[in-house]
C-alpha positions as CSV (number, residue, x, y, z in Angstrom):
1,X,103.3,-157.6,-181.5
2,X,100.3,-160.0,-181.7
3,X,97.4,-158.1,-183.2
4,X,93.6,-159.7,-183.9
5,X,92.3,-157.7,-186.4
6,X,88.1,-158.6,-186.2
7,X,85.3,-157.9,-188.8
8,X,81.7,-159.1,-189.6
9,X,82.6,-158.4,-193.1
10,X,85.9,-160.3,-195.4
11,X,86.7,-161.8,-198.5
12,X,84.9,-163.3,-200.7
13,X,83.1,-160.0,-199.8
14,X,84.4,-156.8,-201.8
15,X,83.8,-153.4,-200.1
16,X,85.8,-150.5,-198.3
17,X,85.9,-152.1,-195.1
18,X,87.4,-155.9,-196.8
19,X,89.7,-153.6,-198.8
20,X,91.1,-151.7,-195.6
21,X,92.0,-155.0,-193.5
22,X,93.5,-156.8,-196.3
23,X,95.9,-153.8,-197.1
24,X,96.6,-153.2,-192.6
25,X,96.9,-157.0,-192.4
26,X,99.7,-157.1,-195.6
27,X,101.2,-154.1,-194.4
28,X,101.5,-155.7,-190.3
29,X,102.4,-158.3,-191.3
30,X,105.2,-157.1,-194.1
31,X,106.7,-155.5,-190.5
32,X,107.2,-158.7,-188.8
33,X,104.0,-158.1,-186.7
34,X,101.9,-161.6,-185.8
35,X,98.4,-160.8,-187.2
36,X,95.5,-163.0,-187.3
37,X,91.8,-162.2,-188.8
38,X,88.4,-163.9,-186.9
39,X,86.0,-163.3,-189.0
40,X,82.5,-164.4,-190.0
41,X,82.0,-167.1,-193.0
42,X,80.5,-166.8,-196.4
43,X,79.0,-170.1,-195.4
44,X,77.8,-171.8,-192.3
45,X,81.2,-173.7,-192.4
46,X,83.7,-172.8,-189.6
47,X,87.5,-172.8,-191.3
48,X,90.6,-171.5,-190.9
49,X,92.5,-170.6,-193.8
50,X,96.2,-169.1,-192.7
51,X,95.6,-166.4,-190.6
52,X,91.8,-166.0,-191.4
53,X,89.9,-167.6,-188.9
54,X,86.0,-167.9,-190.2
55,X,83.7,-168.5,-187.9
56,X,80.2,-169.9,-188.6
57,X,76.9,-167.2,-189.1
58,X,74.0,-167.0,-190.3
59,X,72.3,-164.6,-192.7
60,X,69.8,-162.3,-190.3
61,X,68.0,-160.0,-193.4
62,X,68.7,-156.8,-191.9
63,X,70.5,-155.8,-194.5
64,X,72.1,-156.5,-197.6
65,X,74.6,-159.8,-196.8
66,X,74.3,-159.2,-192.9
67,X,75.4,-162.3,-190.4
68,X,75.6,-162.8,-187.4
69,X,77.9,-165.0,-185.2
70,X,76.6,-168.5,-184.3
71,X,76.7,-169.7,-181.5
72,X,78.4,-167.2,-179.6
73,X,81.4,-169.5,-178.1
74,X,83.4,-171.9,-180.0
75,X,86.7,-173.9,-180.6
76,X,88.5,-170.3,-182.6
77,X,87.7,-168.2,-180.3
78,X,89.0,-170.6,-177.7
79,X,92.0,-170.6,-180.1
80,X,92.4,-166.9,-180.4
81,X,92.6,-167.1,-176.6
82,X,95.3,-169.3,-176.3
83,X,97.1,-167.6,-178.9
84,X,97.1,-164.1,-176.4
85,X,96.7,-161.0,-178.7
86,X,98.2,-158.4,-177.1
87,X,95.5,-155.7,-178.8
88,X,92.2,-156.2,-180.7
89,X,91.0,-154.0,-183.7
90,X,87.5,-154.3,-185.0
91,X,86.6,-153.1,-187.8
92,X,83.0,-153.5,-187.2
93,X,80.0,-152.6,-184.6
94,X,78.4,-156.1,-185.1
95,X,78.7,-159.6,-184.1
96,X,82.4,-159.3,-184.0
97,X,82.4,-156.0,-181.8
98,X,81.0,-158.1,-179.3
99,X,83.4,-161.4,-179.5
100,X,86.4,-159.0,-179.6
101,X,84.7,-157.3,-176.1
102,X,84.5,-161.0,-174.7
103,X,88.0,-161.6,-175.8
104,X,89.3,-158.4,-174.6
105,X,87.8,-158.9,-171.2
106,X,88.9,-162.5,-171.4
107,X,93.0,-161.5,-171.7
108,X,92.2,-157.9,-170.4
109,X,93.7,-156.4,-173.3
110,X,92.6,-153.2,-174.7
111,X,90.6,-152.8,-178.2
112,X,90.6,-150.2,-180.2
113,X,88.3,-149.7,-183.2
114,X,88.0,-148.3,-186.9
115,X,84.5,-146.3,-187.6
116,X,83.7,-147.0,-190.9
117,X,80.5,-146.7,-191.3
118,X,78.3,-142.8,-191.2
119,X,74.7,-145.4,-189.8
120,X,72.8,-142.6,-190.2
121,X,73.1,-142.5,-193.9
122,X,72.3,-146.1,-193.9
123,X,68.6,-146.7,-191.8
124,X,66.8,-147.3,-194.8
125,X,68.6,-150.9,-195.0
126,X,67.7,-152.0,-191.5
127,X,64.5,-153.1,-191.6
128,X,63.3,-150.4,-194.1
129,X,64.3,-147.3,-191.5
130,X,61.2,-148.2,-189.6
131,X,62.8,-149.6,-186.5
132,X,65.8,-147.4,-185.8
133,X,65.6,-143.6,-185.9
134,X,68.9,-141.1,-186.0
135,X,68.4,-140.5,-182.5
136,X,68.7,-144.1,-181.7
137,X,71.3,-144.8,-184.2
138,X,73.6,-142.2,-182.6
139,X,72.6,-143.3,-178.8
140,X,73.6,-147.2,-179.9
141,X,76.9,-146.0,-181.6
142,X,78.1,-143.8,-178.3
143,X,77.0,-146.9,-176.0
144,X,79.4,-149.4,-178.4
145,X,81.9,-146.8,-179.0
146,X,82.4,-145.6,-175.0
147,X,83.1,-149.4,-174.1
148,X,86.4,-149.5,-176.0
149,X,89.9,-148.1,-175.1
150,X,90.2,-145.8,-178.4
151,X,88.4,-145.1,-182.0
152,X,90.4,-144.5,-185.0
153,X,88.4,-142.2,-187.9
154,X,89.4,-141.7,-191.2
155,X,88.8,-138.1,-191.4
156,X,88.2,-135.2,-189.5
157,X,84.5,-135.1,-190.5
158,X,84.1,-139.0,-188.7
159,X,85.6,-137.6,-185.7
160,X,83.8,-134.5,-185.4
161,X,81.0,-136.6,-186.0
162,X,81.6,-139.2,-183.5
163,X,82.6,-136.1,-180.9
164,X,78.9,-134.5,-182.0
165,X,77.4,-137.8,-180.2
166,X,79.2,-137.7,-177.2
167,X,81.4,-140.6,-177.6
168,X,84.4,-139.4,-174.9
169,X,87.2,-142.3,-175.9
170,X,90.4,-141.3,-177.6
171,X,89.3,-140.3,-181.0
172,X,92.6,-140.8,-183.8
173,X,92.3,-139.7,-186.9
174,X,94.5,-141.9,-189.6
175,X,93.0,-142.2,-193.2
176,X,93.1,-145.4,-194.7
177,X,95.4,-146.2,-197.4
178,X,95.6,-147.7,-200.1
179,X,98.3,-150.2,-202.3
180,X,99.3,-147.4,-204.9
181,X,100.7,-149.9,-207.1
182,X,97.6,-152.0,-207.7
183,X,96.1,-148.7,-209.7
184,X,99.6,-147.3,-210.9
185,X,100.0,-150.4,-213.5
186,X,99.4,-149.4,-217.2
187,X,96.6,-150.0,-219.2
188,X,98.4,-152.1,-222.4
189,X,96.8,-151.3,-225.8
190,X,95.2,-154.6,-226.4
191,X,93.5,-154.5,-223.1
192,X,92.1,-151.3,-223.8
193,X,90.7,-152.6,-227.3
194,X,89.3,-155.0,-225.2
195,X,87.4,-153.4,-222.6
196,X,86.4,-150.3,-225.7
197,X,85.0,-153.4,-227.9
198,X,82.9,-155.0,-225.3
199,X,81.4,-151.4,-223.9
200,X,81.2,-150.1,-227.5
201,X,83.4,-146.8,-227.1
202,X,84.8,-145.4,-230.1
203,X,88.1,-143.5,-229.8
204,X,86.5,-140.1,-230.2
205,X,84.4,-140.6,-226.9
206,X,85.2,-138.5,-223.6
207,X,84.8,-140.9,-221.1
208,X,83.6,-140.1,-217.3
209,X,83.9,-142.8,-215.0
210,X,82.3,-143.9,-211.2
211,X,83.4,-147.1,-209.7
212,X,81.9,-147.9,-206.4
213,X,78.9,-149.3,-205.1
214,X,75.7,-149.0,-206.6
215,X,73.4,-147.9,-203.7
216,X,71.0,-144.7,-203.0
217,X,73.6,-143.2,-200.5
218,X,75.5,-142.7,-203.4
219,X,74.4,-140.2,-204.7
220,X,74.7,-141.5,-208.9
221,X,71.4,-140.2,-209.8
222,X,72.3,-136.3,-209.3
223,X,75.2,-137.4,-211.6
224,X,72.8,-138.4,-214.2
225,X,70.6,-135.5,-213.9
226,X,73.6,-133.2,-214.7
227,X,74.8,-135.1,-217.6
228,X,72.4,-133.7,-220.2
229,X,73.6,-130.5,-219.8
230,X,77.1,-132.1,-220.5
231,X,76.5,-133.5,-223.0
232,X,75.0,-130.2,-224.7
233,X,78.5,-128.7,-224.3
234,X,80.4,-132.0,-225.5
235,X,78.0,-134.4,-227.4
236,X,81.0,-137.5,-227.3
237,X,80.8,-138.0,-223.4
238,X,80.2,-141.5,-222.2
239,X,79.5,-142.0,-218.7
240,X,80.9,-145.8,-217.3
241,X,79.0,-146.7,-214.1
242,X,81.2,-149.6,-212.8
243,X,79.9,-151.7,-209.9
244,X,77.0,-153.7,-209.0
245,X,74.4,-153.2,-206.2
246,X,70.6,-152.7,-204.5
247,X,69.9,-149.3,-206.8
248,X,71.4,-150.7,-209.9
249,X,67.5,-151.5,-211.9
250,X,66.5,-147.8,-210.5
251,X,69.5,-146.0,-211.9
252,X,69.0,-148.8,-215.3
253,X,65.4,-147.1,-215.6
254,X,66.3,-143.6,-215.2
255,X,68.6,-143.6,-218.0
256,X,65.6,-144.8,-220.3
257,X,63.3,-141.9,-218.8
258,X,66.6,-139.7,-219.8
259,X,66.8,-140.8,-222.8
260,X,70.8,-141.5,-222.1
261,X,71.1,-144.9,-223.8
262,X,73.8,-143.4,-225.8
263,X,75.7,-142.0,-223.3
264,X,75.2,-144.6,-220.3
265,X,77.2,-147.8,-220.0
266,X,76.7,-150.2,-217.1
267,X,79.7,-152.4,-216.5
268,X,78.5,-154.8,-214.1
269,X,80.9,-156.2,-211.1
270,X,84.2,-156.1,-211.8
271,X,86.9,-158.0,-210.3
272,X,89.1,-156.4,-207.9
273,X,92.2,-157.3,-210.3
274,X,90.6,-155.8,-213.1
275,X,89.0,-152.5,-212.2
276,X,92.3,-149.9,-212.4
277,X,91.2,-150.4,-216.0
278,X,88.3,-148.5,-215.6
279,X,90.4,-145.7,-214.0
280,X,92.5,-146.0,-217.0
281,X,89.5,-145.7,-219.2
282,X,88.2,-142.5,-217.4
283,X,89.4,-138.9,-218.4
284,X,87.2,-138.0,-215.3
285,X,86.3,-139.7,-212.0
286,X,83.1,-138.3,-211.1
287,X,81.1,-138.8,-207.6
288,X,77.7,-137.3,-206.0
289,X,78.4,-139.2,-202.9
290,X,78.2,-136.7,-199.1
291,X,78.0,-140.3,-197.5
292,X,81.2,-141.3,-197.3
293,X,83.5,-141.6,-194.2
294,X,86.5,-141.6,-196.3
295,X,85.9,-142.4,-199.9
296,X,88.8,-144.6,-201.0
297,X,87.9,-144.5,-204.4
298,X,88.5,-141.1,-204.9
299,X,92.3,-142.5,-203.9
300,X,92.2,-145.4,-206.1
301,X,91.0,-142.7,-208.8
302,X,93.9,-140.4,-207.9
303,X,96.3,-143.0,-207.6
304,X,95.2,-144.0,-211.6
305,X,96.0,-140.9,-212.9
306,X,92.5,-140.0,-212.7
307,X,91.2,-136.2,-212.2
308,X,88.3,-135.9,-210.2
309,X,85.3,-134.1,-210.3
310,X,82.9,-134.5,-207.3
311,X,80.0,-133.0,-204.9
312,X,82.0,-131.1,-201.8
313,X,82.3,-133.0,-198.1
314,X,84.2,-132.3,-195.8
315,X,85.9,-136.3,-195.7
316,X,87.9,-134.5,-199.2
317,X,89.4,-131.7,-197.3
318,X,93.1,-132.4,-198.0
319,X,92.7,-135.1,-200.6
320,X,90.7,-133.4,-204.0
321,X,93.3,-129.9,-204.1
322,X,91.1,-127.3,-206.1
323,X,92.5,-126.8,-209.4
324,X,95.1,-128.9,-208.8
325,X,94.0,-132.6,-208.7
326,X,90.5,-132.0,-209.4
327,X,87.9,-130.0,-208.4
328,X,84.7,-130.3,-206.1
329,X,81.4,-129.0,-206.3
330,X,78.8,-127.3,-204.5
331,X,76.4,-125.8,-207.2
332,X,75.4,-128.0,-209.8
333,X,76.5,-125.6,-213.0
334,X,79.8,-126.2,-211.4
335,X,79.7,-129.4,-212.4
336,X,79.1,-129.3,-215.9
337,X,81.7,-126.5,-216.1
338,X,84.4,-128.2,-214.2
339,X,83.6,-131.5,-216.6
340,X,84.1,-128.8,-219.4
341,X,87.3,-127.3,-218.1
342,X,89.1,-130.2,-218.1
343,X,87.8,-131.8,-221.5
344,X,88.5,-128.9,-223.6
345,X,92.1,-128.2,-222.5
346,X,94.7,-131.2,-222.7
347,X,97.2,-129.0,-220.5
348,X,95.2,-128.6,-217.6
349,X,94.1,-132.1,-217.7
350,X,97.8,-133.5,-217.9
351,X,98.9,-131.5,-215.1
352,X,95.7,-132.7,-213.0
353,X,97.1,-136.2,-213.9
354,X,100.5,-135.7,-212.5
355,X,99.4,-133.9,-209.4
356,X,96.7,-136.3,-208.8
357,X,99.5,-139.6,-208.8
358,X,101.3,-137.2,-206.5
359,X,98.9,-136.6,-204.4
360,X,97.8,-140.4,-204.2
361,X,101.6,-140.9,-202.2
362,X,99.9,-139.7,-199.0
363,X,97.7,-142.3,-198.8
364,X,99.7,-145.7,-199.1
365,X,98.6,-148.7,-197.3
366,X,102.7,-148.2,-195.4
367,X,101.9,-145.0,-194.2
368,X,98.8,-146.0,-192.8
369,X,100.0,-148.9,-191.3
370,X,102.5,-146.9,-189.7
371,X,99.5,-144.9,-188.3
372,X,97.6,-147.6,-187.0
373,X,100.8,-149.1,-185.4
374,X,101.4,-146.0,-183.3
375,X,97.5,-146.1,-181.8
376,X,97.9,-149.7,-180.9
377,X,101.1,-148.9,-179.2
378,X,99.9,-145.7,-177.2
379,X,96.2,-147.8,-176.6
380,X,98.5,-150.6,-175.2
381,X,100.9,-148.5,-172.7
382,X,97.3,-146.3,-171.6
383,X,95.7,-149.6,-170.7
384,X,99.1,-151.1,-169.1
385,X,99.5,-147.9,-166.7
386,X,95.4,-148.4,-166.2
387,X,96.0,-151.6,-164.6
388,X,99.2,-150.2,-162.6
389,X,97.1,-147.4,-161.2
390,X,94.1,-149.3,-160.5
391,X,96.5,-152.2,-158.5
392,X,98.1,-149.3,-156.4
393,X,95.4,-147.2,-156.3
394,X,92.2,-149.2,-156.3
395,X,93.2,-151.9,-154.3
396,X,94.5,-150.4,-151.0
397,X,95.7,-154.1,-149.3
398,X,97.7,-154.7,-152.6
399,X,99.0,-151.3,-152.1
400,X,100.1,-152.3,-148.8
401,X,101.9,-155.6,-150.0
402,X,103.7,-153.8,-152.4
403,X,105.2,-151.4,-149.6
C-alpha cells in the first residue's frame, strides 16, 4: 500500500504529534508498506530527505512555532502526485489538511485523519484567545473534520468529544503507541551518578518526576501547590520538572514565592535519546494535566517502570489501573496520600512497577500500526464502493453503457 502520511508539525520539532508519525511511519514501513512524509520545513528551504518531503513555510505568529505552507503549489506536491498514494493521513488541521484535501481530490483518494489536538484547551495561543471563541473553535473543527472520509481518536473521550460537535464521519478509536523499548533500557550506575551530580540529588531523596511540555494546559502548578503538604509527610522529596516551554519563567517564580528551592529541580530540554533517564530517576510520575487527548507520557512513564500518580480524565480510562499501576486523583488530599502510599511501602511500589511495564504492552507502536492499517483499509474499500455506487447510480447514461 502507498500511504502519505501529512503534518504541519515534524522533526527537528519534538512533541506528541512528531513522536506519533515517526513511530506509524517505522512501524508501516517495517510491514513492507510504501510511506512517504510531506511536511512543512524548519526553514524556508524546500528538501527532500528519504521519505520526508519538506516543503517551504513561513512562520505566521499564531502560535508558538506555527507555519504555514508557501506557496500553496509546488514541484513535491507535484511529486507526491505522480507517486499515486493510494490513502492520505494527516495528522494535522493546518496548512497540510488543506494540501492533502487538494491531493485527495487530485487522485480521488480518500483521507482519513488523526485528532490530536483538544483546540479548545488551547485559544489562549491564537492570537491571545481574542479572535476565536469555543463556539467557533468547535464550528471550524466539524467544518474540517466533515470533509474527510474518516477520523481516528485516541480515546474514547476525543471521540465523544468530536461526536458532542456534530462531526458525523466515521469516528475510530486506536490509541497511539509507543516504542516500548526506547523507555525499557536500563539506567547504568554511572549514568545515574551523572544525571544525580549535575541535579544535586543525594541518594536519600524520593524523587517525583513530570516530563512533558511546559505550558499552562498542563496543569504543573496544581502539582506544586500540593507538594508542601508532601513534603510535611516526607521532608526528602524532590520534584524533577523535565521539559522546556512558554510557562517555564511562571512555574521558575512560583517555586521562589513557595519557598521550594529545595525541593524543585528544573531540567531544561532534554534530548529525546536521553529522557527514559528521567523515568528511571522517578519513583513517581506525577501529572495535573485534564488537557490531554491521549497523554503518551503517562505510556512512556509506564513503560519505564514508572508508577503514576495523576489528576483523573477520562483519556486514562483503561491505561492508569487503580491500585494497580498507579492511581488517579480527583480530590487534592488524594494526592498527597497516594504520593505517601507508595513511598512508604517498597512492596506496593514494586508491584506497581511490574504491573505498570505490563500494562505498557498494550500500547506498542506494532499494535497501533496494526490499528491504523485496518482504518486505512476499510476508509479505502468505503471510498472504492462510493465511486462504484455513484458510476451506477449517479450517472444513469453510464448505467446504461454498462448494461
Amino acid at each position: 500500500m502507498r500511504i502519505l502520511i501529512t503534518t504541519d508539525t515534524f522533526s527537528p520539532m519534538i512533541n506528541g504529534v512528531v513522536t506519533s508519525v515517526k513511530n506509524l511511519y517505522k512501524e508501516l514501513k517495517s510491514n513492507g508498506h510504501d510511506v512517504k512524509i510531506l511536511t512543512l520545513s524548519p526553514t524556508r528551504k524546500e528538501t527532500v530527505e528519504g521519505d520526508v518531503y519538506y516543503v517551504k513555510s513561513i512562520p505566521i505568529g499564531v502560535y508558538p512555532d506555527a507555519k504555514i505552507k508557501f506557496p500553496f503549489y509546488n514541484k513535491l506536491i507535484n511529486e507526491i502526485i505522480q507517486w499515486g498514494p493510494d490513502v492520505i493521513h494527516s495528522q494535522t488541521e493546518f496548512s497540510m489538511m488543506l494540501v492533502s484535501r487538494h491531493i485527495a481530490k487530485k487522485l480521488n483518494i480518500p483521507q482519513i485523519h488523526t485528532y490530536h489536538t483538544m483546540y479548545e484547551n488551547y485559544l489562549d495561543y491564537l492570537w491571545g484567545g481574542k479572535i476565536i471563541s469555543k463556539n467557533m473553535s468547535i464550528k471550524i473543527t466539524k467544518r474540517m473534520l466533515n470533509n474527510l472520509d474518516g477520523v481516528i481518536a485516541a480515546t474514547n473521550k476525543t471521540k465523544n468529544t468530536l461526536l458532542s460537535y456534530g462531526v458525523n464521519k466515521p469516528t475510530y478509536v486506536v490509541p497511539t503507541g509507543i516504542e516500548l523499548s526506547k523507555f525499557q533500557r536500563e539506567l547504568s550506575a554511572e549514568d545515574k551518578q551523572t544525571i544525580m551530580k549535575e541535579l544535586q540529588l543525594n541518594q536519600s531523596d524520593r524523587v517525583l518526576v513530570y516530563v512533558g511540555r511546559i505550558a499552562e494546559e498542563k496543569n504543573i502548578s496544581e502539582i506544586l501547590t500540593l507538594l508542601p503538604d508532601v513534603i510535611k509527610i516526607c521532608d526528602k522529596v524532590k520534584l524533577l520538572i523535565v521539559g522546556g516551554g512558554p510557562y517555564l519563567t511562571h512555574l521558575q517564580d512560583q517555586v521562589k514565592k513557595q519557598v521550594l528551592e529545595d525541593h524543585v529541580i528544573f531540567t531544561g530540554m532534554i534530548h529525546s535519546d536521553e529522557v527514559y533517564k528521567y523515568y528511571k530517576m522517578g519513583e513517581i510520575f506525577v501529572n495535573a494535566s485534564t488537557s490531554e487527548t491521549q497523554g503518551l507520557t503517562y505510556l512512556e512513564a509506564l513503560s519505564s517502570g514508572c508508577p503514576v500518580v495523576c489528576k483523573y480524565d477520562p483519556c486514562l480510562d483503561g491505561v492508569i489501573e487503580q491500585g494497580d499501576n498507579g492511581y488517579s486523583y480527583k480530590e487534592k488530599d488524594e494526592f498527597v496520600r497516594y504520593i505517601h502510599e507508595i513511598l512508604s511501602n517498597v512492596s506496593l511500589r514494586n508491584r506497581m512497577c511490574k504491573q505498570a511495564v505490563l500494562k505498557a504492552k498494550d500500547y506498542s507502536s506494532g499494535i497501533f500500526a496494526s490499528g491504523v492499517l485496518d482504518k486505512y483499509r476499510s476508509t479505502i474499500q468505503a471510498n472504492q464502493e462510493a465511486k462504484v455506487s455513484l458510476v451506477t447510480f449517479g450517472n444513469p447514461k453510464a448505467h446504461e453503457r454498462e448494461v
